[in-house]
C-alpha positions in Angstrom: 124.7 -44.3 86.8 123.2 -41.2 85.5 124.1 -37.8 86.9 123.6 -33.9 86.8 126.5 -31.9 86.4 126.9 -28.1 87.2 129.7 -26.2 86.1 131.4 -22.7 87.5 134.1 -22.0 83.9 137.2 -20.2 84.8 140.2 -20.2 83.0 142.2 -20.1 86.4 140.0 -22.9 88.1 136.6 -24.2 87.3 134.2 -25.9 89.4 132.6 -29.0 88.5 130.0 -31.1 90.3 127.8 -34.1 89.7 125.3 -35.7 91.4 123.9 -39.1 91.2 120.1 -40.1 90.3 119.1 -40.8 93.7 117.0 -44.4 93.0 121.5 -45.6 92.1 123.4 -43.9 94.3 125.7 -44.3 97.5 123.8 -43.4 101.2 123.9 -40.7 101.6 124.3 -39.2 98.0 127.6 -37.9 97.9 128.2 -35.1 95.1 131.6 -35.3 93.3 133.0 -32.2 93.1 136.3 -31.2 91.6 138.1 -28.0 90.5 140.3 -28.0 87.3 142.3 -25.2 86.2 145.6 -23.4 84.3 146.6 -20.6 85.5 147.6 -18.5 82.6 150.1 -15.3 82.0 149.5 -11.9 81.9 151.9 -11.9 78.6 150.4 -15.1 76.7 149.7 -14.2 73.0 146.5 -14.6 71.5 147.5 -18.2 70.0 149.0 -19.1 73.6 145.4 -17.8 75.4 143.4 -19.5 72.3 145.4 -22.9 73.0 144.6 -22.3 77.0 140.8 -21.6 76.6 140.6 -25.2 74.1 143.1 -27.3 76.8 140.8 -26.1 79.5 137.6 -27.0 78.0 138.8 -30.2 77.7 140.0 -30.4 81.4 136.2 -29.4 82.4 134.5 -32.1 80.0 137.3 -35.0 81.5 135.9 -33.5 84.6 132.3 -35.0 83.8 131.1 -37.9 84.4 130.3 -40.6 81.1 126.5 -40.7 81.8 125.2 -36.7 82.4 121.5 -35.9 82.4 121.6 -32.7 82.7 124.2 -30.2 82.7 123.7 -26.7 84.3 126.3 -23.9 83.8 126.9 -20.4 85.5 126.9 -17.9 82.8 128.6 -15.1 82.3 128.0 -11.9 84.4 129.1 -8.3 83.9 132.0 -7.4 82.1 134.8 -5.9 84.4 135.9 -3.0 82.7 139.1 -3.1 84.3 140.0 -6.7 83.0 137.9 -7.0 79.3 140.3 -10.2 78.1 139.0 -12.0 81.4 135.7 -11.3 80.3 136.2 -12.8 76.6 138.4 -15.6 77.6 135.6 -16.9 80.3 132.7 -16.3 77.5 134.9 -18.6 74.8 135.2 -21.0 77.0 131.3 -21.0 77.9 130.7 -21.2 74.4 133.3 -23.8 73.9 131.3 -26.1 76.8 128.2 -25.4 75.2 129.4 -26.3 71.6 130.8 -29.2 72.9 127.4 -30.4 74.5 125.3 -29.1 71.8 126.9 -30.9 69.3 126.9 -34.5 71.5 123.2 -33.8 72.5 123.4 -33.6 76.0 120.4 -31.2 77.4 122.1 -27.6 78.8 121.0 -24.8 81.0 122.8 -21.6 81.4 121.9 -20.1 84.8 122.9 -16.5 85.4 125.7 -15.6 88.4 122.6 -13.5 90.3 120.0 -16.2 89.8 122.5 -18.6 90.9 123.6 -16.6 94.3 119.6 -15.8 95.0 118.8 -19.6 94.7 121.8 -20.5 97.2 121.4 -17.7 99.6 118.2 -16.0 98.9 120.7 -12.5 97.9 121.0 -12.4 94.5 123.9 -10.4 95.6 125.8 -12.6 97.8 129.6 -13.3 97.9 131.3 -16.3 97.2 131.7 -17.0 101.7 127.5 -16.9 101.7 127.4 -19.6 98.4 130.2 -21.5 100.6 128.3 -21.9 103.6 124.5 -22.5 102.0 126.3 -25.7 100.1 127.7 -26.7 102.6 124.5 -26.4 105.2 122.8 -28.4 102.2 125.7 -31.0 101.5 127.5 -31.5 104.7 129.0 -34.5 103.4 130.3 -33.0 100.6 134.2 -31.8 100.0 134.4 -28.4 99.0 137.8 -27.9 100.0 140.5 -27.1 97.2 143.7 -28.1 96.3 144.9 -25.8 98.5 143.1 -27.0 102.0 141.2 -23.7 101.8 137.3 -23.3 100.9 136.8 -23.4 96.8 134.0 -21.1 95.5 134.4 -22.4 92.4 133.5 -25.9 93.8 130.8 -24.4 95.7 129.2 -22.3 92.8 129.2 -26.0 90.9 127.7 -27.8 93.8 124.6 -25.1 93.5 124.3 -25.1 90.1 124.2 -29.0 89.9 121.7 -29.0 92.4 119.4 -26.8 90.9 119.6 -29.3 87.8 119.0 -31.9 90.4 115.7 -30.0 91.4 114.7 -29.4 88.2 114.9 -32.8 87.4 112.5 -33.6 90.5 115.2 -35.6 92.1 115.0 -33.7 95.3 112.5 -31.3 96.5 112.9 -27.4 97.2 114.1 -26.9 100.9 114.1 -23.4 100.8 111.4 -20.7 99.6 114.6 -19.2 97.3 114.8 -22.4 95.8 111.9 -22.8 94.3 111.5 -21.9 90.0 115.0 -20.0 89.5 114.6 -18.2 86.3 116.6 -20.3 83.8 115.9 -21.1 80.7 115.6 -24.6 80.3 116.2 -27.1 77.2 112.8 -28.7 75.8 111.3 -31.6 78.3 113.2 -30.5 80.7 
């Protein structure tokens, strides 16, 4: 079974998603979501972060499943001024991802936060509730509650960006006029 996977990176939790090829899977095609994470401490040392960043990464790629497509991950938005080692941590594990998927030739897509939220919602400015709701309205089947038994944007923000791999790929059609050509760049034949 092939799939598409999306990916929302956090070091806290991260959001993965895959969905089937649609010619192989169940009726109706459930997505597999799951959110992985390691909550760190504000006092970790640079080794102890380092070793964090490299033991998440490999939570998010166990997270995968063995046959991906495609895999389409949010990117990084603005730096927070008020927390700059959040900012760095989240980009060395994007870059850690994308290594990893470079390296075993599986085709990537970055997609950027806005350009994620304006495909969902049609606000390129939306909150995490609006992303919430518009996979859920498109994946009703779908479990995007997390560990906790509350809603999980990080699921959510994977679901999307999984789907818009899924569109990309032709297996489903655009239900939305926001969903139609997101501005990502995508890998050759793609």
């Amino acid at each position: 079974m092939t799939y598409v996977c999306g990916i929302d990176p956090g070091l806290a939790a991260a959001g993965v998603a895959a969905i089937a090829h649609p010619s192989i899977a169940d009726t109706p095609n459930l997505p597999r979501v799951r959110v992985v994470g390691e909550t760190g401490h504000g006092t970790d040392t640079p080794a102890q972060t380092a070793l964090r960043i490299r033991r998440q990464r490999h939570a998010v790629l166990r997270a995968m499943p063995p046959k991906v497509t495609l895999v389409v991950i949010e990117g990084l938005g603005h730096p927070n001024p008020k927390a700059p080692g959040m900012y760095r941590e989240r980009a060395a594990l994007v870059c850690g991802l994308e290594e990893y998927l470079a390296e075993h030739r599986i085709p990537f897509a970055e997609i950027p936060p806005a350009v994620l939220k304006l495909w969902a919602t049609g606000d390129g400015h939306a909150e995490k509730p609006a992303v919430h709701d518009a996979m859920v309205a498109m994946w009703p089947a779908a479990n995007l509650v997390g560990p906790r038994g509350h809603p999980n944007s990080n699921m959510s923000d994977a679901l999307a960006a999984a789907t818009v791999g899924a569109q990309r790929l032709g297996w489903y059609a655009a239900e939305l006029p926001h969903h139609f050509s997101p501005k990502v760049q995508w890998p050759e034949g793609i």
